[in-house]
C-alpha positions in Angstrom: 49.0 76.1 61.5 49.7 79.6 59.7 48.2 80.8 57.0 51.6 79.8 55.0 52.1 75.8 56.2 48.0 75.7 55.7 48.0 76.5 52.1 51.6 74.2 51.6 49.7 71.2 53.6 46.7 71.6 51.1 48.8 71.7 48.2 50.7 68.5 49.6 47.7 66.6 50.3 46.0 67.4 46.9 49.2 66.2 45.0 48.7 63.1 47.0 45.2 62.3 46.3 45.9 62.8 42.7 48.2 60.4 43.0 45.7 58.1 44.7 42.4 58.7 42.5 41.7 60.9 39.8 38.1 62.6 40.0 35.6 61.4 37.3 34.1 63.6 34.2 30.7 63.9 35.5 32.7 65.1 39.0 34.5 67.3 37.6 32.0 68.8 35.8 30.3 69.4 39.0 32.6 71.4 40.6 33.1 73.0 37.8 29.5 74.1 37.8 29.6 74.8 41.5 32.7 77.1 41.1 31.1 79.1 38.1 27.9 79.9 40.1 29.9 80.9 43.0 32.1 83.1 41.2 29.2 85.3 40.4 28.3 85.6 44.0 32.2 87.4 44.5 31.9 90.8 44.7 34.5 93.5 45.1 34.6 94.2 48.7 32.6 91.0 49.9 31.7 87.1 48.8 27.6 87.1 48.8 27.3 83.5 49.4 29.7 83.9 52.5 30.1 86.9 54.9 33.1 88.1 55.6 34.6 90.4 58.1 35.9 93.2 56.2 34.5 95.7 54.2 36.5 97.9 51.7 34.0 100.5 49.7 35.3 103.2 52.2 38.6 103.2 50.5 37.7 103.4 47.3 38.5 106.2 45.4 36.5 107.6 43.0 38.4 108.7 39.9 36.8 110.7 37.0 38.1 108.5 34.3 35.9 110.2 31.8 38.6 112.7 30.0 40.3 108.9 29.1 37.5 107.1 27.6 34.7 107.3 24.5 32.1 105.5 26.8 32.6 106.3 30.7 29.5 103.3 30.8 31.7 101.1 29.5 33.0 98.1 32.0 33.0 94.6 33.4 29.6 92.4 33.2 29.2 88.8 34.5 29.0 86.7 31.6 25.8 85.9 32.6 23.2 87.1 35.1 22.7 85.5 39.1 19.8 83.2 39.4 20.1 81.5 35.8 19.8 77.8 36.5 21.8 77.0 32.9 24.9 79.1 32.6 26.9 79.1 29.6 30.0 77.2 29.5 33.2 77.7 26.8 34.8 74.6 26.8 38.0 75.4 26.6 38.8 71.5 24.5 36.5 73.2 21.4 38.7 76.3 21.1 42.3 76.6 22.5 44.5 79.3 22.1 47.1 76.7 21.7 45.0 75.2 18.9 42.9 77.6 17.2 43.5 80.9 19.0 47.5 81.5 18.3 46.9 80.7 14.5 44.6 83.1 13.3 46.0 85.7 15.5 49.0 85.1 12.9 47.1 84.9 9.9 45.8 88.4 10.7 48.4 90.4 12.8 51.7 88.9 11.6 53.5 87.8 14.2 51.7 88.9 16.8 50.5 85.4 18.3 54.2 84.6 18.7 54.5 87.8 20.8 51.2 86.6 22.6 52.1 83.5 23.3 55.2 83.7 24.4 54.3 86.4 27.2 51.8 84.0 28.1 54.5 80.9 28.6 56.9 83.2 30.6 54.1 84.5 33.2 52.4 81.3 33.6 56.3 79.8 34.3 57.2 82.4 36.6 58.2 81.7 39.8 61.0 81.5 42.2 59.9 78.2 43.3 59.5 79.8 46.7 56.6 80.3 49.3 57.6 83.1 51.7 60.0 81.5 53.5 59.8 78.1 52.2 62.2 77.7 49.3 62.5 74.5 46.6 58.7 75.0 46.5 56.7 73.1 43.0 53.8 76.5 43.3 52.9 74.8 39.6 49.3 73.9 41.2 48.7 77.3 42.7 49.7 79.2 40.0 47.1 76.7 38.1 44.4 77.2 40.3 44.8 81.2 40.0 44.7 81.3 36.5 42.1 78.4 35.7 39.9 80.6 38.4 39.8 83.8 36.1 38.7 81.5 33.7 36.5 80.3 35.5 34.5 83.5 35.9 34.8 84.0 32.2 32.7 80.7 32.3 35.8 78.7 30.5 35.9 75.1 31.6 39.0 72.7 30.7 37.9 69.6 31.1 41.2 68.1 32.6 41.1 70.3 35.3 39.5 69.0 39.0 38.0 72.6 39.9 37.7 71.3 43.4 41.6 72.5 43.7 40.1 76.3 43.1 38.1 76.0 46.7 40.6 73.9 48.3 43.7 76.1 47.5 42.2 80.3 47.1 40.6 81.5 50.0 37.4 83.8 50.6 39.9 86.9 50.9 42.0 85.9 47.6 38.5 85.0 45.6 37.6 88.7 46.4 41.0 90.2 45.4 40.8 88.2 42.4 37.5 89.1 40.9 38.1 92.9 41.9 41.8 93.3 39.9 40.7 91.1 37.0 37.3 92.4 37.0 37.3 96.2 38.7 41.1 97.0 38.8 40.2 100.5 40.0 38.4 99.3 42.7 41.5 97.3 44.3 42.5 99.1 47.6 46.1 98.2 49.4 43.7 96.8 52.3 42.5 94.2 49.7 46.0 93.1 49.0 46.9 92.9 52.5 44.7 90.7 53.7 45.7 87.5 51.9 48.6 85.2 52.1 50.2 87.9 54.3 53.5 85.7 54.9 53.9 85.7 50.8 57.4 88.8 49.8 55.8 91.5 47.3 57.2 90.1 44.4 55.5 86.5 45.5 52.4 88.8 45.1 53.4 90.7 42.2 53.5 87.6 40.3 49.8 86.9 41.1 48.6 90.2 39.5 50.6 89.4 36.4 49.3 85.7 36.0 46.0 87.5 36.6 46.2 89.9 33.9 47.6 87.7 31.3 44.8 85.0 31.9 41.8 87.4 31.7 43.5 89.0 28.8 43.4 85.2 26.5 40.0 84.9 27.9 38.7 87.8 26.1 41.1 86.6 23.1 39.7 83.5 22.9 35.8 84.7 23.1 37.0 87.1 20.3 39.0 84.8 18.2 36.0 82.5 18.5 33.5 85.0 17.4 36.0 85.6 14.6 36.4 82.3 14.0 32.8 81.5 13.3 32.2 84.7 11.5 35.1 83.5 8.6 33.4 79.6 8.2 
């Protein structure tokens, strides 16, 4: 099989199962835990816990971003460090951005979480319900699986969600493109994004960075608004 009809045969046979049986709490939970370690193994250029065969620091270019920041230092961090037994988790049930998030972005930005939110809606929705060449596609669990991912990373767990679609669905290549754009956008090379899903049309891809982008950005909303939250009660 292609790269293409594997990922559509995956997506087929995990629609089925759900279907079937539903995974339990504690199992999800599990791979919930298992996907949050892993994630901090992803590196740009490379997956630690799995060698791969391409290597992309040599295309990397190094920009003085100084003259456009306060703190040049400033940047990315794991939310917390390789090798901690116990990682934190943000369960995403305690503090939505549905929920909790949207309204006290309103109460103080007018307005503001209606312009939020509705950016969100219309990039998670987007599609053309199309994969490459295959048309009358339903992409709703991929485009689930990429943006529960970033999440992921961010350590935010939804406790309806089997995490065992993450592994089954994004590849070692896409897992590496992932963590570099959402994580070290300067870093992303054209190599990166050409080596997955290489049957996908550019705007197929397109839409990936955008659900990318949007989902890291209520990530860091809802680690904010939660901080704010707290700091008000």
């Amino acid at each position: 099989l292609s790269e293409l009809e594997a990922l559509m045969e995956r997506m087929k046979r995990l629609q089925e199962d759900k279907e079937d049986e539903e995974a339990s709490q504690e199992e999800m939970a599990t791979r919930f835990e298992k996907e949050k370690k892993e994630s901090l193994l992803v590196i740009s250029g490379g997956i630690r816990a799995f060698p791969v065969k391409f290597s992309f620091d040599d295309e990397i270019v190094s920009t003085d971003v100084s003259r456009y920041v306060e703190d040049p230092g400033f940047g990315y961090k794991d939310f917390a460090r390789r090798g901690e037994d116990h990682l934190p988790t943000f369960r995403a049930q305690d503090y939505t951005w549905e929920n909790h998030g949207f309204s006290l972005v309103n109460r103080l930005y007018s307005d503001i979480g209606h312009l939020l939110d509705e950016k969100f809606r219309m990039v998670y929705n987007l599609t053309y319900n199309t994969m490459a060449t295959h048309e009358d596609v339903d992409t709703t669990t991929l485009r689930r699986a990429l943006f529960n991912y970033v999440h992921c990373m961010y350590g935010i767990r939804y406790d309806d969600y089997d995490y065992g679609e993450v592994n089954q669905l994004l590849e070692r290549s896409l897992k590496v493109y992932i963590k570099t754009v959402t994580c070290y956008p300067e870093r992303t090379t054209k190599r990166m994004y050409d080596s997955y899903w290489r049957q996908f049309k550019h705007s197929e891809k397109v839409h990936v960075n955008l659900l990318l982008m949007e989902a890291r950005m209520q990530a860091e909303l809802l680690y904010a608004l939660r901080a704010i939250t707290r700091h008000l009660t």
